[in-house]
N, C-alpha and C positions, 0 to 999 in steps of 0.2 A: 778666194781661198781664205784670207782670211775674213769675212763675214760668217764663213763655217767653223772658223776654229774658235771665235767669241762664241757662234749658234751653241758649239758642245760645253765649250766652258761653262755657260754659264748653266746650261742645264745640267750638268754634272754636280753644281755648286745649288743648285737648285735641288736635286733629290738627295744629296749627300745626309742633310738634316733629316728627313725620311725615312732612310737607313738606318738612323741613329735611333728614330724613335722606336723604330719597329724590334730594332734588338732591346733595347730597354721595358720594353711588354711585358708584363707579370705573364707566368702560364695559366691558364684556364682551370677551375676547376675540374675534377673526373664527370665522367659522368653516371650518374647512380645505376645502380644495377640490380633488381629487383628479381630474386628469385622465385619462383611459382612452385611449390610444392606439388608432385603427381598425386592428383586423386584416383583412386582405385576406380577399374573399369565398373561402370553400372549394373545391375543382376537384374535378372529376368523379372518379374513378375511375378507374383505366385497366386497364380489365376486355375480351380480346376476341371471348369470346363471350357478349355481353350486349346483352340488347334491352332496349327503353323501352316500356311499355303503358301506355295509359291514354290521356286525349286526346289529340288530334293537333292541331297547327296549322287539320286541317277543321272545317269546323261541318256540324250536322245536314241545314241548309235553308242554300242558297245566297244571299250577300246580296240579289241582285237577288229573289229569290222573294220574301222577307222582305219588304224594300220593297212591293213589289206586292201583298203581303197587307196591309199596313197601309193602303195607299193606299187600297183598295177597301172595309175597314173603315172609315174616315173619310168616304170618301161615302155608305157605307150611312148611318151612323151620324147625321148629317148630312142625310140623307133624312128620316129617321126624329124628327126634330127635338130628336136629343139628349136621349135618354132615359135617367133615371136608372136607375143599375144597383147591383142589392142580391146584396152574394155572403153566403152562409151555409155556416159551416163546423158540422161536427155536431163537437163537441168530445167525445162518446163515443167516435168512431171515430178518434182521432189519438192517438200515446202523446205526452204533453209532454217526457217527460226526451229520447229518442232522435229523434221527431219524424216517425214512421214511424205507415203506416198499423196500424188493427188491423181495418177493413173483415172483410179475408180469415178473421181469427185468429174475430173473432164470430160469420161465418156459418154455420160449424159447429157452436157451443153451443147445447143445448139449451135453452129460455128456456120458465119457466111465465107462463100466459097467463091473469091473472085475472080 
């Protein structure tokens, strides 16, 4: 019992100076803060004969179809008393890094059949 009550004393007498020094610590300076000024969005090019490809303002399926297929989906679905749905991805045939099929790429290798 008492071997533990020297063990604390003296560590308590041992970090006490510690404590001291740490309160007596000047505070740090801030640290700077550097504002970046917004530069105005960049302008097109003024190029004239130049076209623009790729999408367009259209969509595939016009809204109203769209609607109209979900609707009919929700009442099938609905009919059908909301049945759970399992999707299954074959993770052989998907490349992970580019995210492209390889379907196509394997149906032409030859595979031994053991």
């Amino acid at each position: 019992m008492k071997t533990r009550l020297i063990l604390l004393t003296s560590c308590a007498i041992a970090i006490a100076p510690l404590s001291a020094l740490r309160a007596e610590k000047e505070p740090e300076a801030p640290v700077p803060v550097t504002v970046i000024p917004a530069t105005p969005p960049p302008q097109a090019p003024k190029v004239e004969n130049q076209s623009l490809y790729g999408p367009s303002g259209s969509t595939i399926v016009p809204a109203e179809q769209a609607r109209a297929l979900i609707d009919r989906f929700k009442d099938a679905y609905a009919k059908m008393g909301n049945p759970r749905m399992l999707f299954f991805i074959n993770r052989e045939l998907v490349d992970t890094s580019s995210g492209r099929s390889l379907a196509a790429a394997r149906r032409n290798s030859k595979r031994r059949i053991p």
